[in-house]
PDB file of N, CA, C and O in Angstrom:
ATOM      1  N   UNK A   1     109.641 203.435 -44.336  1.00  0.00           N
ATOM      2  CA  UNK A   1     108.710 202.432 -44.814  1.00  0.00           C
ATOM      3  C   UNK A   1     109.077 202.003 -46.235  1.00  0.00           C
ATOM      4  O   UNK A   1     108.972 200.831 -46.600  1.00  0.00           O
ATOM      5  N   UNK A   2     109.342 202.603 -46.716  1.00  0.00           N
ATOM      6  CA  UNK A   2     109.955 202.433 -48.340  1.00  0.00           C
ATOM      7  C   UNK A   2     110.933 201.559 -48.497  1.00  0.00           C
ATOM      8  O   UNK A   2     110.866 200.694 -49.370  1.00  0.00           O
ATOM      9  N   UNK A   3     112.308 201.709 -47.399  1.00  0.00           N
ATOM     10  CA  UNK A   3     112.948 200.991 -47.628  1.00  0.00           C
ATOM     11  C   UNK A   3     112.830 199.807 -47.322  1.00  0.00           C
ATOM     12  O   UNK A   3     113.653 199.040 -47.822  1.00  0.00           O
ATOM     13  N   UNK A   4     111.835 199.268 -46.453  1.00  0.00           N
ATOM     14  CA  UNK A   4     111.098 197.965 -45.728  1.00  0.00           C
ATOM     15  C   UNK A   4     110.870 197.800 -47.019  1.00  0.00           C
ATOM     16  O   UNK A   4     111.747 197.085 -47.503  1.00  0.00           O
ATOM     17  N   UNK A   5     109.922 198.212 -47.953  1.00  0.00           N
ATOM     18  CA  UNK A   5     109.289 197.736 -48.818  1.00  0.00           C
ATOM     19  C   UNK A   5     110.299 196.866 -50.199  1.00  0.00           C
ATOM     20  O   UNK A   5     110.209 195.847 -50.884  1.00  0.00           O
ATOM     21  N   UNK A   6     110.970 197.704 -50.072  1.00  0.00           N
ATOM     22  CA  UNK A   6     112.257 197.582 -51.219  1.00  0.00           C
ATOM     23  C   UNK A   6     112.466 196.213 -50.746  1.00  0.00           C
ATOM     24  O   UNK A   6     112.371 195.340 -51.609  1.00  0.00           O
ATOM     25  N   UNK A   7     112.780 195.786 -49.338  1.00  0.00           N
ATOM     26  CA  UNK A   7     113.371 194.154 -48.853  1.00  0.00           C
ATOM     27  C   UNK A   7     112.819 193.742 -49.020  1.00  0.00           C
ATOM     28  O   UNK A   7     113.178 192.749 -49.653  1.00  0.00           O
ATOM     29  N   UNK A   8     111.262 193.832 -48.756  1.00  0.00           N
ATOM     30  CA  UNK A   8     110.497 192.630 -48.879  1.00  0.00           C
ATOM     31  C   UNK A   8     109.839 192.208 -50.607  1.00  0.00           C
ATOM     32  O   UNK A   8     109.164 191.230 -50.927  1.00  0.00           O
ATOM     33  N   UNK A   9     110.311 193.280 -51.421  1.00  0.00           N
ATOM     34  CA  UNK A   9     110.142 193.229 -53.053  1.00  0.00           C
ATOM     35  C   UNK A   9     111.383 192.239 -53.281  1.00  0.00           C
ATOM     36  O   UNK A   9     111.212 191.209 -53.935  1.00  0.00           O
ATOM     37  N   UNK A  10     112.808 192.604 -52.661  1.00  0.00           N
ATOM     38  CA  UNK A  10     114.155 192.235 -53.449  1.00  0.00           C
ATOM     39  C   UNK A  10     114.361 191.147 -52.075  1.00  0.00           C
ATOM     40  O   UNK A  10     114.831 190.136 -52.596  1.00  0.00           O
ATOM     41  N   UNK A  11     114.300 191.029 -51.392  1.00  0.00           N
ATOM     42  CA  UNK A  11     114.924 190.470 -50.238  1.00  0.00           C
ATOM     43  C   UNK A  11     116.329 190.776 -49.780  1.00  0.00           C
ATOM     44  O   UNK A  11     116.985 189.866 -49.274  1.00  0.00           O
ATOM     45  N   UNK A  12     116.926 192.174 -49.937  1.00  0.00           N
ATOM     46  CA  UNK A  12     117.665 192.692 -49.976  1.00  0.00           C
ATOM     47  C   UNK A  12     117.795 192.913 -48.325  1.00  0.00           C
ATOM     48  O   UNK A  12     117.036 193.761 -47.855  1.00  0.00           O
ATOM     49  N   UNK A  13     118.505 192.368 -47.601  1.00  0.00           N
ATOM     50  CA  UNK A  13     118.512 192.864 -46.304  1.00  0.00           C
ATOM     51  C   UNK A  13     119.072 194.516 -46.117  1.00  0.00           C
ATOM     52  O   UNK A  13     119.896 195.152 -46.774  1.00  0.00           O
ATOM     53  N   UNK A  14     118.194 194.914 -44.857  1.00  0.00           N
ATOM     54  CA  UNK A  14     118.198 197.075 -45.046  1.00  0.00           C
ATOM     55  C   UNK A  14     119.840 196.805 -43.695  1.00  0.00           C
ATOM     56  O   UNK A  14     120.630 197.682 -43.346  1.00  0.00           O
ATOM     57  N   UNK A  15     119.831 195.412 -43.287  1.00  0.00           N
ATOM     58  CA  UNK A  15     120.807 195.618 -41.945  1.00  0.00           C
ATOM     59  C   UNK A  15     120.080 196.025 -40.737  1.00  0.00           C
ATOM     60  O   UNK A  15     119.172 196.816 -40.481  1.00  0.00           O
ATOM     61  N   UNK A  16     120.945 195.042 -39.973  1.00  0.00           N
ATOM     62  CA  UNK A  16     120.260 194.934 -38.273  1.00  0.00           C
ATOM     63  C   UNK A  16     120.051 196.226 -37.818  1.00  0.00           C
ATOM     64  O   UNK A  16     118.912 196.592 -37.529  1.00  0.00           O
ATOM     65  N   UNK A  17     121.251 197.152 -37.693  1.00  0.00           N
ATOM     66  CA  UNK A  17     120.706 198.447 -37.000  1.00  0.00           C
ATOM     67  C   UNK A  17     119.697 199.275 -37.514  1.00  0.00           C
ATOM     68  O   UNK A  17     119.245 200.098 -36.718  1.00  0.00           O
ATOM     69  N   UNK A  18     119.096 199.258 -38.979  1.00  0.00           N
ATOM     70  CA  UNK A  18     118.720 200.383 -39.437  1.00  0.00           C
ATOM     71  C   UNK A  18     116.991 199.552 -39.211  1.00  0.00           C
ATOM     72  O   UNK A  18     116.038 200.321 -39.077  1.00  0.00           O
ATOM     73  N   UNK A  19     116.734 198.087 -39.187  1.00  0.00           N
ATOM     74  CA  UNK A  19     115.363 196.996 -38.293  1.00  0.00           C
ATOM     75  C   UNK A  19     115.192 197.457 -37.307  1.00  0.00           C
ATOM     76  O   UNK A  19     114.161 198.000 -36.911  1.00  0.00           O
ATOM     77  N   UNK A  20     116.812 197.215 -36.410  1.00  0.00           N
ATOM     78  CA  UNK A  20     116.454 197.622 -34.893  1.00  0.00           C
ATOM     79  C   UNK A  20     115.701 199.504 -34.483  1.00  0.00           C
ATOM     80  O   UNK A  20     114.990 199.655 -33.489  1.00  0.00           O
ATOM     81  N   UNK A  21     116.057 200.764 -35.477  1.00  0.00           N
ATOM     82  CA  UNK A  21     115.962 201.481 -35.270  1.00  0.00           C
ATOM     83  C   UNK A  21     113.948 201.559 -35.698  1.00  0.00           C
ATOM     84  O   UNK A  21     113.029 201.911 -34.958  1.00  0.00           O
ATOM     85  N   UNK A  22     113.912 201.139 -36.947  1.00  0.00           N
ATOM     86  CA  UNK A  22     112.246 200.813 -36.928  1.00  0.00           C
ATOM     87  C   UNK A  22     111.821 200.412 -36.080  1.00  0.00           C
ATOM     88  O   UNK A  22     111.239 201.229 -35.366  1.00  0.00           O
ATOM     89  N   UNK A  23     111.828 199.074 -35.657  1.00  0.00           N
ATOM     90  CA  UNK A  23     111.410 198.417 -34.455  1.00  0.00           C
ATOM     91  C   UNK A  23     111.290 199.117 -33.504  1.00  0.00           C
ATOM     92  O   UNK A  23     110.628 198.491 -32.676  1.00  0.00           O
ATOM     93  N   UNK A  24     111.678 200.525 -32.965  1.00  0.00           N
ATOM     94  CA  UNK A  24     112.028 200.841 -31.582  1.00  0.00           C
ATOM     95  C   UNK A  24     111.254 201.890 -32.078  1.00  0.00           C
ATOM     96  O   UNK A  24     110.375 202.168 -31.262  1.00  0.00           O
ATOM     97  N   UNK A  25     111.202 202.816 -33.403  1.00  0.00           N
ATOM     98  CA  UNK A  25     110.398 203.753 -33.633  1.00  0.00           C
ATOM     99  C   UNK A  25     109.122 203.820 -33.862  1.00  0.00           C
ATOM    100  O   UNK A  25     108.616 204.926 -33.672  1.00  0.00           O
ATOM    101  N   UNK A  26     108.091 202.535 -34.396  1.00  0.00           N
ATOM    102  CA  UNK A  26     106.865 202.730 -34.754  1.00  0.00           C
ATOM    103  C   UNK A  26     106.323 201.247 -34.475  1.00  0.00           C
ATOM    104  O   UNK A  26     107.028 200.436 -35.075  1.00  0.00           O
ATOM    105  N   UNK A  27     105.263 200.630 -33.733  1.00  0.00           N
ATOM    106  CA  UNK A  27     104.986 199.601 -33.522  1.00  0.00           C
ATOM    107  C   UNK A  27     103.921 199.224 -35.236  1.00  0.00           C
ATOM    108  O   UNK A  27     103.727 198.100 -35.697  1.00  0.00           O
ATOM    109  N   UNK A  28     103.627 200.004 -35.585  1.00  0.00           N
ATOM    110  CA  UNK A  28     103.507 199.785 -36.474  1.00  0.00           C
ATOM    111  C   UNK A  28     104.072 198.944 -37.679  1.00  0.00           C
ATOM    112  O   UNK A  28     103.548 198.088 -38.392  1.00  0.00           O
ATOM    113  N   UNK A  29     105.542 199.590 -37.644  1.00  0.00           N
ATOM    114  CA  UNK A  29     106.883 198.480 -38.574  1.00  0.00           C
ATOM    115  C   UNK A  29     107.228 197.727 -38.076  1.00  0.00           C
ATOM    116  O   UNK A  29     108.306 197.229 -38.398  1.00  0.00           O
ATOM    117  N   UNK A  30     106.392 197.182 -36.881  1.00  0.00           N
ATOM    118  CA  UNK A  30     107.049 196.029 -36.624  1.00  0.00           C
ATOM    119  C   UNK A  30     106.430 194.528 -36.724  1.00  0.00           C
ATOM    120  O   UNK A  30     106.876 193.416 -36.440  1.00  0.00           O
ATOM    121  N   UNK A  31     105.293 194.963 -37.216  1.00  0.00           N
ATOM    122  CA  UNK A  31     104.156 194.092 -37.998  1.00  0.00           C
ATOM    123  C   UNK A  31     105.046 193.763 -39.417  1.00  0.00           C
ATOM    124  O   UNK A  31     105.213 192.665 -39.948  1.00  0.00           O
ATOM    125  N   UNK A  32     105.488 194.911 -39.786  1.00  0.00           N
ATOM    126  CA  UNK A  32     106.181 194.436 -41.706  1.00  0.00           C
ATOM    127  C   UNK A  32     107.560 193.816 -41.677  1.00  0.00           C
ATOM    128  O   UNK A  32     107.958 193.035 -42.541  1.00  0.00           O
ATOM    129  N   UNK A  33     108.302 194.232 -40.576  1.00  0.00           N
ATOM    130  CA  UNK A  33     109.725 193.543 -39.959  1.00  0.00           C
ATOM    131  C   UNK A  33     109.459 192.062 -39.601  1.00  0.00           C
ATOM    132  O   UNK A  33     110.212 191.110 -39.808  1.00  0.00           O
ATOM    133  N   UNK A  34     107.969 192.057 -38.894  1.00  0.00           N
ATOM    134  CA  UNK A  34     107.927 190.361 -38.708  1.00  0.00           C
ATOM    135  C   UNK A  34     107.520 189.966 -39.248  1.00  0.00           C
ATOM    136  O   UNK A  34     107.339 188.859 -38.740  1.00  0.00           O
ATOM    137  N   UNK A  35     106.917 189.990 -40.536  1.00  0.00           N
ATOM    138  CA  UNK A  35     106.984 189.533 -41.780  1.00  0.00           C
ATOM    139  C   UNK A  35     108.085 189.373 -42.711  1.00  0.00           C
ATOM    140  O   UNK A  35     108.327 188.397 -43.421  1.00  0.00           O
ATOM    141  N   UNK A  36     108.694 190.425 -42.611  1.00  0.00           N
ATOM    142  CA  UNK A  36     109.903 190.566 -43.665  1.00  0.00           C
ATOM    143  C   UNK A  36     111.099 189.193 -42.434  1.00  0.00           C
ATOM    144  O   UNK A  36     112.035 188.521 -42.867  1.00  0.00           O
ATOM    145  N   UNK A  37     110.766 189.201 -41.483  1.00  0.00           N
ATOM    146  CA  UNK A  37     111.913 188.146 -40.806  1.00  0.00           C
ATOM    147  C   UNK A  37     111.419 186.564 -41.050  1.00  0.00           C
ATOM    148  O   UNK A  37     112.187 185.613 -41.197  1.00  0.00           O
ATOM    149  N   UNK A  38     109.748 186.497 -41.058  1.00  0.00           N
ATOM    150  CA  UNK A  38     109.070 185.202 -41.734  1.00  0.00           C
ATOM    151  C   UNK A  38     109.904 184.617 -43.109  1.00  0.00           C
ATOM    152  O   UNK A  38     110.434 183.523 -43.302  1.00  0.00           O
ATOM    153  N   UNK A  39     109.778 185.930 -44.056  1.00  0.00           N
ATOM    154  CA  UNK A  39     109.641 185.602 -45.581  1.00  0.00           C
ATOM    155  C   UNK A  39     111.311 185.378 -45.657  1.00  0.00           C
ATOM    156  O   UNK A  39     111.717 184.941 -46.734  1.00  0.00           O
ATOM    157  N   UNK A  40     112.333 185.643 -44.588  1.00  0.00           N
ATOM    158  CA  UNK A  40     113.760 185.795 -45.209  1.00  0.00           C
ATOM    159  C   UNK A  40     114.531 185.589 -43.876  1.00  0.00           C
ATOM    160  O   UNK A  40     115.179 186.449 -43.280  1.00  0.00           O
ATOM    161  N   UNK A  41     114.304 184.005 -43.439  1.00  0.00           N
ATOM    162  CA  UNK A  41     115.089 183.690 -42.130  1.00  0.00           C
ATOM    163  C   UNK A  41     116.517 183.640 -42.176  1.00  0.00           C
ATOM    164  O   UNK A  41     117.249 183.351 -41.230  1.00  0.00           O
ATOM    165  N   UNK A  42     116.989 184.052 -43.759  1.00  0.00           N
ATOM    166  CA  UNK A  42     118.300 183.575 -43.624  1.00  0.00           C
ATOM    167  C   UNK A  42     119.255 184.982 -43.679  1.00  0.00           C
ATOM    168  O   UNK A  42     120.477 184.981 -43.826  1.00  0.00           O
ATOM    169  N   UNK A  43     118.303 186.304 -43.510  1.00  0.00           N
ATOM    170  CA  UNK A  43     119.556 187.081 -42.931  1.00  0.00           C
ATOM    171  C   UNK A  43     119.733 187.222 -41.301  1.00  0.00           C
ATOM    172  O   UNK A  43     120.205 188.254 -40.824  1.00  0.00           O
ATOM    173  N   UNK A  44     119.312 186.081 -40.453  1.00  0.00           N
ATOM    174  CA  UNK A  44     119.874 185.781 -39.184  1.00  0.00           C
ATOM    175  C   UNK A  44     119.105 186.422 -38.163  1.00  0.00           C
ATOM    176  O   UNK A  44     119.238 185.830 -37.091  1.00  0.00           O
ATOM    177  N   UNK A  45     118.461 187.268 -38.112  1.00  0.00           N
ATOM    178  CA  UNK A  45     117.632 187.663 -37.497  1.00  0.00           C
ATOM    179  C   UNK A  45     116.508 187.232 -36.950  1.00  0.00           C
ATOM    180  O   UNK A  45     115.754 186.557 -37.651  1.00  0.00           O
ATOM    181  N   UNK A  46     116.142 187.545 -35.520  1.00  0.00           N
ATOM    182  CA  UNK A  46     114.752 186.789 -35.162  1.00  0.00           C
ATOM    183  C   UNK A  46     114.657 187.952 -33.762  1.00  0.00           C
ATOM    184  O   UNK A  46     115.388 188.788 -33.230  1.00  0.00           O
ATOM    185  N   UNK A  47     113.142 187.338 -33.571  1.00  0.00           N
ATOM    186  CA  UNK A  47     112.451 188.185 -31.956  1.00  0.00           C
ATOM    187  C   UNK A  47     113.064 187.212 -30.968  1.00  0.00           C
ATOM    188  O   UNK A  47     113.467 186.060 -31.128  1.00  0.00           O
ATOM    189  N   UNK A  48     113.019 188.039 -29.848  1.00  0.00           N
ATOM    190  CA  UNK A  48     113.374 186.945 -28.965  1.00  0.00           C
ATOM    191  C   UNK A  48     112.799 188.258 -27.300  1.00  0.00           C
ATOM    192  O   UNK A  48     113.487 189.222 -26.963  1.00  0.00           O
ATOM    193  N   UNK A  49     111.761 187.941 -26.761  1.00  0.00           N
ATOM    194  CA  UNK A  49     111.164 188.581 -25.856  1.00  0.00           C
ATOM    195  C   UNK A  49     110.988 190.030 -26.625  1.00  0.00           C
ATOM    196  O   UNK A  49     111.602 190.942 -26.072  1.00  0.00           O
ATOM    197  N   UNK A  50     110.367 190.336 -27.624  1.00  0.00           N
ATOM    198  CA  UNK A  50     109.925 191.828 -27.915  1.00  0.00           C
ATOM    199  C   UNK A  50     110.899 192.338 -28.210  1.00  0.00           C
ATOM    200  O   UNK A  50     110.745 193.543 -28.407  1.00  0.00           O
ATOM    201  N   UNK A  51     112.351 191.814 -28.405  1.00  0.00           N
ATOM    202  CA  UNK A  51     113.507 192.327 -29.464  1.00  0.00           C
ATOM    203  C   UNK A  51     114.300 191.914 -30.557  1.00  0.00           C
ATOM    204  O   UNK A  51     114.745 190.770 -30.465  1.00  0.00           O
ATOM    205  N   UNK A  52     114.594 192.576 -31.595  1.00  0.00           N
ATOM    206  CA  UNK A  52     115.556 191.720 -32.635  1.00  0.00           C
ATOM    207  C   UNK A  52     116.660 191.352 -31.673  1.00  0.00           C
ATOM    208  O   UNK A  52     117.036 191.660 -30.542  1.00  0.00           O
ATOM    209  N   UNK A  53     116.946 190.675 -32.502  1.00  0.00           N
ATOM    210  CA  UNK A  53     118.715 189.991 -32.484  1.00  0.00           C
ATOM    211  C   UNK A  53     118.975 188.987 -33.423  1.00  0.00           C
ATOM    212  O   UNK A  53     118.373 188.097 -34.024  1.00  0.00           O
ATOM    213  N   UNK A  54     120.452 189.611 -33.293  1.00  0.00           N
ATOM    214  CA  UNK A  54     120.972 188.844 -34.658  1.00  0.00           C
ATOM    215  C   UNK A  54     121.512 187.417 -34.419  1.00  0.00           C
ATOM    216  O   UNK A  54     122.459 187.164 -33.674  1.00  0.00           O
ATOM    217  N   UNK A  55     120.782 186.481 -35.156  1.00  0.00           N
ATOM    218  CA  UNK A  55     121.202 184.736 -35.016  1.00  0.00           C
ATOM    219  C   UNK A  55     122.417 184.882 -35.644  1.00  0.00           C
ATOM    220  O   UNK A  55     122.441 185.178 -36.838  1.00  0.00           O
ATOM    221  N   UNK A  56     123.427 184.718 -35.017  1.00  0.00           N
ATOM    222  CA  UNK A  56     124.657 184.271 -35.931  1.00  0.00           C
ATOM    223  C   UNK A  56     125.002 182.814 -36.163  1.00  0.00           C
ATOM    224  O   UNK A  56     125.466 182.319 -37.189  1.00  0.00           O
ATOM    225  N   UNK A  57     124.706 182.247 -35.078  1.00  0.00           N
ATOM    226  CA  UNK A  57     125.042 180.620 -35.783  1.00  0.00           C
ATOM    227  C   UNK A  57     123.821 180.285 -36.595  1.00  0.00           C
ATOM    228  O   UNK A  57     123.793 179.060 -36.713  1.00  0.00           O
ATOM    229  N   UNK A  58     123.058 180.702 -37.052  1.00  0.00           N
ATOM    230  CA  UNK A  58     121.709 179.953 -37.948  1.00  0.00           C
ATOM    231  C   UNK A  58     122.805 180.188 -39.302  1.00  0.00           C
ATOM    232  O   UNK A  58     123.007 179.129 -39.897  1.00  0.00           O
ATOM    233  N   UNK A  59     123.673 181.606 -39.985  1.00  0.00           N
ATOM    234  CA  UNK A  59     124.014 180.780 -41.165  1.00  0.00           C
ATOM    235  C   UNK A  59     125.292 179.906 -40.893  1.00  0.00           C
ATOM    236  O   UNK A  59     125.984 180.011 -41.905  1.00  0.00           O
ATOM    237  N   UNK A  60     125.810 179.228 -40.132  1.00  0.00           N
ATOM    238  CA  UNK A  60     126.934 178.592 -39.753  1.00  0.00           C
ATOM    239  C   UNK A  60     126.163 177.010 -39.468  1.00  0.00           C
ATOM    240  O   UNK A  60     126.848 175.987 -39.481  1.00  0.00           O
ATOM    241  N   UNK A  61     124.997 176.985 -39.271  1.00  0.00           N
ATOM    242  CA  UNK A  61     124.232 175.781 -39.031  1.00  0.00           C
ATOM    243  C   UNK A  61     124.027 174.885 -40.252  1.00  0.00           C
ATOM    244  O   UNK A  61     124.074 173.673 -40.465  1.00  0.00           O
ATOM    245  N   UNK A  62     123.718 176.268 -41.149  1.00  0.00           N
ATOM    246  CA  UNK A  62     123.501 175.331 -42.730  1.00  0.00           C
ATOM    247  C   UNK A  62     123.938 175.398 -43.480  1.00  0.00           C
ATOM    248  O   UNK A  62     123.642 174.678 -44.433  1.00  0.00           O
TER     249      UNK A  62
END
């Protein structure tokens, strides 16, 4: 949770696997992950049916 917190202070992305491993561990973090993916669309990431995945053409789009 701390380190969630740290991203959403710095916008420091924590990296897809270490989201995906929250996400899968506590439904809880996944309320602050979809926030933290609101506030910072541009480290590529989004839900897509109840899972991350990583957008790779969104930074190639702009």
């Amino acid at each position: 949770m701390q380190k969630l917190k740290v991203a959403a202070n710095s916008g420091q992305n924590s990296g897809f696997e270490f989201l995906q491993e929250c996400w899968s561990d506590d439904p809880a973090l996944q309320i602050v992950i979809k926030k933290l993916l609101v506030k910072f669309p541009q480290w590529g990431i989004a839900i897509v049916d109840g899972e991350l995945i990583e957008w790779e053409g969104y930074s190639k789009a702009i």
